[in-house]
Phi, psi and omega in degrees: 000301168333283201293329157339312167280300161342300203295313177311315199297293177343312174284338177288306207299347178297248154359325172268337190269306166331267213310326177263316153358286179310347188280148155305129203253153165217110188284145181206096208267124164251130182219103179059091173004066180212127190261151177244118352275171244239318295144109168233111160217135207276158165242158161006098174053043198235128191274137162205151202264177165211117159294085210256112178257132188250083162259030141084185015286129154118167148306154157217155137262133185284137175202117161239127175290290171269029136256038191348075175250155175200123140213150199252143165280107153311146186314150153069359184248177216186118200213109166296156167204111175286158191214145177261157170353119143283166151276172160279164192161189151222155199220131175289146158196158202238188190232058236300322172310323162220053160007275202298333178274285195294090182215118163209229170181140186251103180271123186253104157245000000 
């Protein structure tokens, strides 16, 4: 039973990464607190990843309140966060670490 399940997650965890492979990829730079572009856009109802590389100095997190996402980035790291279908619109997310600069917004057409 035991190895049974084992075999299941393993084929899922499989299955889920082929699957996400396949996805829009959108690239996103946190640099001197600042996310690079500033402006991402995507399209309509479409599941797509944003690839966030963090060249520091510091950590930062990526937060969107109304798509509700949060990772905090490590200096030097490089991190997906998949996203399901939008409507079209635009949706903000910020940097919690410099609030005021690392601000930007994923525009859905």
């Amino acid at each position: 039973m035991k190895k049974t399940l084992s075999v299941l997650i393993i084929g899922f965890l499989f299955l889920s990464n082929i699957a996400q492979a396949g996805l829009p990829a959108f690239k996103l730079t946190v640099k001197d607190g600042y996310f690079l572009p500033e402006i991402i856009e995507v399209p309509a109802r479409t599941r797509f990843k944003i690839v966030i590389t963090n060249l520091g100095p510091g950590p930062e997190e990526f937060e969107s309140k109304t798509l509700r996402k949060e990772s905090v980035i490590a200096e030097g790291v490089t991190r997906t966060i998949v996203f399901a279908p939008l409507k079209p619109g635009r949706y903000r997310f910020f940097g919690e670490f410099h609030a005021e600069t690392a601000q930007g917004f994923i525009v859905v057409k």
